[in-house]
C-alpha positions as CSV (number, residue, x, y, z in Angstrom):
1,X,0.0,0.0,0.0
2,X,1.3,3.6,-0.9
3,X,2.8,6.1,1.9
4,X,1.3,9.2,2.5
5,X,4.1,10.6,0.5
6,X,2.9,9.1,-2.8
7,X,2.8,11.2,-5.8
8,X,-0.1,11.8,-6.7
9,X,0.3,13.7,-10.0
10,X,-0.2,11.1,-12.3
11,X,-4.1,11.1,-11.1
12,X,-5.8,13.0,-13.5
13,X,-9.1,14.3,-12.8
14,X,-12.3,14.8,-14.6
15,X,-15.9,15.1,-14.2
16,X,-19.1,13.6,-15.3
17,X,-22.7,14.0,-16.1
18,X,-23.6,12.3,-13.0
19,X,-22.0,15.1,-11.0
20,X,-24.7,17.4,-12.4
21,X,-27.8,14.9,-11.7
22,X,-27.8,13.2,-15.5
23,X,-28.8,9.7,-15.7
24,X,-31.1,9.9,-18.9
25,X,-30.4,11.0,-22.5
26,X,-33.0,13.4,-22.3
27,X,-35.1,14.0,-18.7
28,X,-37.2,16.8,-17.4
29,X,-35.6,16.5,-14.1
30,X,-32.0,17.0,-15.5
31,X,-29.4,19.7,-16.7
32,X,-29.4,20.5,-20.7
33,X,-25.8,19.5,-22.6
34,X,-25.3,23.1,-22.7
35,X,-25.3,24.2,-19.2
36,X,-23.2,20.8,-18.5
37,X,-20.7,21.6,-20.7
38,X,-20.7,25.3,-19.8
39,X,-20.7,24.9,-15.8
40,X,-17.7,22.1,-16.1
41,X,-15.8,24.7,-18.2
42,X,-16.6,27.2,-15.4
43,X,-15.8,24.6,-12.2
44,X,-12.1,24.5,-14.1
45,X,-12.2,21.1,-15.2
46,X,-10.6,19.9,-18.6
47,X,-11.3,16.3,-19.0
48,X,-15.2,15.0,-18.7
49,X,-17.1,12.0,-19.2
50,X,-19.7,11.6,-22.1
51,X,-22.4,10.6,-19.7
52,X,-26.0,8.4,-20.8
53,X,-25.4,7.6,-24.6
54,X,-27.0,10.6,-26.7
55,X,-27.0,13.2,-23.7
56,X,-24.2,15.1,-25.3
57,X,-24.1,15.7,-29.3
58,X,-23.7,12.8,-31.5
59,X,-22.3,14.1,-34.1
60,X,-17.9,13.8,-33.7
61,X,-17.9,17.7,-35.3
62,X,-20.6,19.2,-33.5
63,X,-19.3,17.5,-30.4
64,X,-15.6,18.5,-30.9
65,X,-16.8,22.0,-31.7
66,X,-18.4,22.4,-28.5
67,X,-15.9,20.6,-26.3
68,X,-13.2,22.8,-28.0
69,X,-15.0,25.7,-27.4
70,X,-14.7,25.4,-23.7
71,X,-11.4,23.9,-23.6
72,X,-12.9,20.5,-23.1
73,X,-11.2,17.0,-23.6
74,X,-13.4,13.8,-23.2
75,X,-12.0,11.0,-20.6
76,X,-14.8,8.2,-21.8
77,X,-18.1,7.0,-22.3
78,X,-20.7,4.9,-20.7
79,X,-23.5,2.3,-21.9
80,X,-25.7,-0.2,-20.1
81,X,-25.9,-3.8,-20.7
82,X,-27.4,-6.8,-19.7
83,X,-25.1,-9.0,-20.8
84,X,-26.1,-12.2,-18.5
85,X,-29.2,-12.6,-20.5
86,X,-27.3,-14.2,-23.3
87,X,-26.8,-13.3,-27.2
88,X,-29.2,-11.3,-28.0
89,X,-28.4,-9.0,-25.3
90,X,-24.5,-9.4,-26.1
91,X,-25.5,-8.4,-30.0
92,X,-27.5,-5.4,-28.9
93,X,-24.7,-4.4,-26.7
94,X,-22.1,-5.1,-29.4
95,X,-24.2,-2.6,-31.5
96,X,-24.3,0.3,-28.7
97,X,-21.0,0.0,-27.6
98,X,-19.9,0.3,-31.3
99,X,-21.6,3.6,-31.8
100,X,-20.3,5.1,-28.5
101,X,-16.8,3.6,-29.3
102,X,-16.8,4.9,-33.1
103,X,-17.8,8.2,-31.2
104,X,-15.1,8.1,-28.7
105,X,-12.0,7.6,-30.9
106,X,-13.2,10.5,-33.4
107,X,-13.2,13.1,-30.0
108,X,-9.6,11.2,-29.0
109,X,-10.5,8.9,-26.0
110,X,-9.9,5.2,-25.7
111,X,-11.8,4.5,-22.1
112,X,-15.6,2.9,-22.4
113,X,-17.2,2.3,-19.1
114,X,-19.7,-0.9,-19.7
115,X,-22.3,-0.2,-16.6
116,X,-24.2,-3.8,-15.9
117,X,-27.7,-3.7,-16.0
118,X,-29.5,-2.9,-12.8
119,X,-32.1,-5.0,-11.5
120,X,-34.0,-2.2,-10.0
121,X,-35.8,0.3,-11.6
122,X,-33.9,4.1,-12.2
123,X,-36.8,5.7,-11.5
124,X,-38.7,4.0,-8.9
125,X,-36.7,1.2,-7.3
126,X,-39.0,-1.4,-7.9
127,X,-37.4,-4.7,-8.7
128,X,-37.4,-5.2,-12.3
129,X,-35.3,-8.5,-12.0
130,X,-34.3,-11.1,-9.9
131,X,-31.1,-10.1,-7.7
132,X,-29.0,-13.2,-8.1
133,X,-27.2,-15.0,-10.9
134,X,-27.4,-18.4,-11.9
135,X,-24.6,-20.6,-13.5
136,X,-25.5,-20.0,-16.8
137,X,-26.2,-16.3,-16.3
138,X,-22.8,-15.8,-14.7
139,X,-21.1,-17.7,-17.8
140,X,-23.0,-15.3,-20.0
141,X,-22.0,-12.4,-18.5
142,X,-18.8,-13.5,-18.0
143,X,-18.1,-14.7,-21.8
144,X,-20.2,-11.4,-23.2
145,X,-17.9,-9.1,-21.3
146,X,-15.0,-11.1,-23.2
147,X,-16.5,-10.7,-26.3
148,X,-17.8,-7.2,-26.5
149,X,-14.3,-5.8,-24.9
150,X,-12.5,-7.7,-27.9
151,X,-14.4,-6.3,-30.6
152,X,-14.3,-2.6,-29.9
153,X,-10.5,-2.7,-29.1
154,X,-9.9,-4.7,-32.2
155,X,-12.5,-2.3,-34.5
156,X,-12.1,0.9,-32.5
157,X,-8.9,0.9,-30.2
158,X,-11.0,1.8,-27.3
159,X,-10.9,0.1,-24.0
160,X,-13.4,-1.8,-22.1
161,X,-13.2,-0.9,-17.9
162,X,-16.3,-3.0,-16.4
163,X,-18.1,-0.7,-13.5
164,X,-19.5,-2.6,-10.5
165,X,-22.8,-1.0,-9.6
166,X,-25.3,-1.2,-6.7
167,X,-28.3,-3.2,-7.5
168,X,-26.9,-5.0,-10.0
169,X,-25.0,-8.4,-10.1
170,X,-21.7,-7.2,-9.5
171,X,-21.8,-5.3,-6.7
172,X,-19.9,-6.8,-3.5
173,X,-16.0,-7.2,-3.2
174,X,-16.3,-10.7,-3.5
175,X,-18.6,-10.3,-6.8
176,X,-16.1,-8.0,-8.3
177,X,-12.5,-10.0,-7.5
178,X,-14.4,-13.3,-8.8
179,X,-15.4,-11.2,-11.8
180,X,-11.9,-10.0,-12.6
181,X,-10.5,-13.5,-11.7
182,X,-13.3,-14.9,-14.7
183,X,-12.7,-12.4,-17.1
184,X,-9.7,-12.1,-19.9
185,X,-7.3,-9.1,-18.1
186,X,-6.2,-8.7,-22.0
187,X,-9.2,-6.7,-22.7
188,X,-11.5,-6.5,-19.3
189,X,-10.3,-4.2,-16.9
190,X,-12.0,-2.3,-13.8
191,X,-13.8,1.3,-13.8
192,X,-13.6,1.3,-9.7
193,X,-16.3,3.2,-8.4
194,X,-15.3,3.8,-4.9
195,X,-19.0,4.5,-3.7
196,X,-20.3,2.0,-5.1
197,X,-17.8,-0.3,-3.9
198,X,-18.4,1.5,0.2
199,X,-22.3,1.3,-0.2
200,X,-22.1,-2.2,-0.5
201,X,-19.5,-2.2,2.1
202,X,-16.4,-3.5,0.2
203,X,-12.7,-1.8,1.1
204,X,-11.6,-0.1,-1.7
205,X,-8.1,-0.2,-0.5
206,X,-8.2,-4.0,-0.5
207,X,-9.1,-4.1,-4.1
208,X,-6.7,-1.9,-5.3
209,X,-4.4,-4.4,-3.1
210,X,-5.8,-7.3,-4.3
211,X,-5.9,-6.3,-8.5
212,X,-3.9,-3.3,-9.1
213,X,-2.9,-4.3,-12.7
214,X,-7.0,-4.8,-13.3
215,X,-7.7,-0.9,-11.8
216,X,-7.1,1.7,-15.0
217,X,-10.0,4.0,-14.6
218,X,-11.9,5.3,-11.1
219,X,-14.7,6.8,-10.4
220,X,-14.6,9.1,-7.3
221,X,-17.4,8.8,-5.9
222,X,-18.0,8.9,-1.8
223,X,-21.2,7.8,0.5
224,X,-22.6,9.0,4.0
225,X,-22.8,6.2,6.4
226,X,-25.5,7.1,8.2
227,X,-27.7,6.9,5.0
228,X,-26.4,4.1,4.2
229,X,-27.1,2.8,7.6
230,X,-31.3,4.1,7.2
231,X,-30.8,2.4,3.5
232,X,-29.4,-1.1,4.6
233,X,-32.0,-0.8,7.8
234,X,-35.3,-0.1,5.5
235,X,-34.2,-2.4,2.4
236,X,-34.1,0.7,-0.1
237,X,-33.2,0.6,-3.8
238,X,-30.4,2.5,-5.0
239,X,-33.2,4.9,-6.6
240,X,-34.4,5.6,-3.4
241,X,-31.2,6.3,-1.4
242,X,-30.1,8.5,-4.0
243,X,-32.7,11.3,-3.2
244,X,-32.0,10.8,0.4
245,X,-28.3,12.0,0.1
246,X,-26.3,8.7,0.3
247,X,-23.6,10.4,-2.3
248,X,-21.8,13.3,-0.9
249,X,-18.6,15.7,-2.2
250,X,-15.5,15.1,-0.9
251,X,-13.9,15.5,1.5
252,X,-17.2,14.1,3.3
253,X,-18.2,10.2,3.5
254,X,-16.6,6.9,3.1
255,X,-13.9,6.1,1.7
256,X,-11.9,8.5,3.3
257,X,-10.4,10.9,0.7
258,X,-6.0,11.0,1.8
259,X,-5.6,7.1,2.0
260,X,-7.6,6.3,-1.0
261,X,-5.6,9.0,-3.3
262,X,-2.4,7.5,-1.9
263,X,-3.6,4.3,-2.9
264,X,-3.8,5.0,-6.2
265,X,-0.9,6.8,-6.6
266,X,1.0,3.9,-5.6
267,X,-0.3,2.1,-8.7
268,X,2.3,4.0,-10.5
269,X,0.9,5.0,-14.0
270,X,-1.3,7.7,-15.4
271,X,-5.2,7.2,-14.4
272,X,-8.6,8.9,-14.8
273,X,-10.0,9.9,-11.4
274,X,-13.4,11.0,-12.6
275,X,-15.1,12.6,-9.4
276,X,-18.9,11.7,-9.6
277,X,-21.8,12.1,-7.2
278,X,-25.4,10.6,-7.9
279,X,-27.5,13.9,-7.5
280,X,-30.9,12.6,-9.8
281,X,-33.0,14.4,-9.3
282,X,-31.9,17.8,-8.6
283,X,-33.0,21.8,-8.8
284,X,-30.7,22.5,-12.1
285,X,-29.2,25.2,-10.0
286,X,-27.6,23.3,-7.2
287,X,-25.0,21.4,-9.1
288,X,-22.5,23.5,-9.7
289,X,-21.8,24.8,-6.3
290,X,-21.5,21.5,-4.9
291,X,-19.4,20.1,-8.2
292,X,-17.1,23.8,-7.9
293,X,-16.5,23.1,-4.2
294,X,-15.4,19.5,-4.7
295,X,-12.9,20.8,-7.5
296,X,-10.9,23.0,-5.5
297,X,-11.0,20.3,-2.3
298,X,-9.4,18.2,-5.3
299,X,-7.0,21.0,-6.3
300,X,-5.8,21.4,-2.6
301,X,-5.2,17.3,-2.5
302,X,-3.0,17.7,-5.4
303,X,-4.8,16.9,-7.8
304,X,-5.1,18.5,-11.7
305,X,-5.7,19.5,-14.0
306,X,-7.9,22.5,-13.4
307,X,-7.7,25.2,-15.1
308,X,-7.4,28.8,-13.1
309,X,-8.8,32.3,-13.7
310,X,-9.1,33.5,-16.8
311,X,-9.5,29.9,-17.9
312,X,-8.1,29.3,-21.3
313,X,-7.7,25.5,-23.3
């Protein structure tokens, strides 16, 4: 494990929709594109996530256009899939994560983060699903992940980093080292969400013990524990904590911010630390306060880049 002296420079940050309450493509209850992309250019951030697929412009001009702009660079994308229900999922995922991945490599990024499937609804909570695997549903997953990271880094040179999730089927520490043990390190590797990972009470600092050659993109991300504690008490869905506050800004919640940076920094090697906080739904107004507080508590750990006053690209 790394000292408190690590370096920490090779951590670069970056932002995401999620920071500014966007789940959907489109939503009532969200932030437009614009005002994203304006109020990350404002918080002094330089690298961003793309966020739902189709939230941000489609179109690789219009999009670098607007990301250059604001002096924008993009970090990497996301998509859903439900890969343990077999082919037909794996070819509809094969087809989604093609067009995000022909996307990313025009704009100049090479991360795609596959999100599994919840088993809970994003709006309500209600189970859509059953919460547990069988055999064959585990091989499925296990051999679609293969697959689908294979072809987009053979047809698009972009990297696959699997992102364990509440309420879905990789969620605990133990579901995420045996998924890294099943999968092909060649072209699976780990987006680690860290608040994810402390909602469902893993150590974060145990995994990045444990697989530190599988870690190559994070997700900062940090929960309250006495929500979590009301949440685990009264069986809520991840839909419903969310609302409640159970993701909070840094330097507040679990995992503690100083250890976890040093952490990573022992890895040694150039990584995305995306800062995210699940804010769905929120007043459009509220997120960038929080977001431009939690930049310059990153900027005073050391961490970059951010741009200062006047910003510039």
């Amino acid at each position: 494990m790394a000292s408190a002296t690590s370096d920490r420079s090779q951590l670069v940050v970056g932002t995401a929709p999620d920071s500014w309450g966007v789940w959907f493509a489109q939503d009532a209850h969200q932030v437009g594109w614009k005002q994203y992309l304006d109020e990350v250019a404002l918080s002094g951030y330089v690298w961003t996530e793309l966020g739902p697929q189709g939230f941000l412009p489609q179109d690789p001009a219009q999009l670098r256009d607007e990301l250059g702009s604001r002096g924008l660079k993009v970090s990497g994308g996301t998509v859903f899939a439900g890969l343990h229900k077999g082919r037909d999922a794996l070819d509809e995922a094969i087809a989604a994560f093609s067009r995000e991945a022909r996307l990313l490599s025009e704009v100049g990024s090479e991360f795609l983060i596959h999100l599994p499937e919840q088993y809970t609804d994003l709006h309500t909570g209600e189970a859509t699903q059953g919460g547990e695997l069988d055999r064959e549903q585990w091989n499925s997953l296990i051999s679609g992940t293969n697959e689908l990271a294979k072809v987009i880094f053979e047809q698009f040179g972009v990297k696959l980093v699997f992102h364990p999730h509440a309420d879905t089927h990789v969620d605990t520490q133990e579901r995420i080292l045996q998924f890294l043990a099943d999968t092909d390190e060649q072209y699976v590797n780990l987006c680690l969400d860290t608040g994810h990972v402390a909602y469902c009470a893993g150590d974060n600092l145990e995994i990045i013990r444990q697989a530190p050659e599988r870690i190559t993109y994070v997700h900062l991300k940090f929960v309250d524990p006495a929500v979590r504690a009301r949440v685990q008490a009264e069986g809520l869905s991840l839909a419903e904590a969310v609302p409640l506050g159970v993701m909070v800004e840094p330097p507040y919640g679990e995992p503690a911010v100083p250890p976890l940076l040093d952490a990573l920094a022992g890895l040694d090697r150039e990584i995305f630390t995306v800062l995210e906080q699940d804010l769905y739904p929120v007043a459009p107004q509220m997120p960038y306060g929080i977001q431009a507080r939690a930049a310059g508590y990153l900027t005073g750990c050391g961490l970059g880049p951010f741009r200062r006053w006047p910003y510039s690209s």
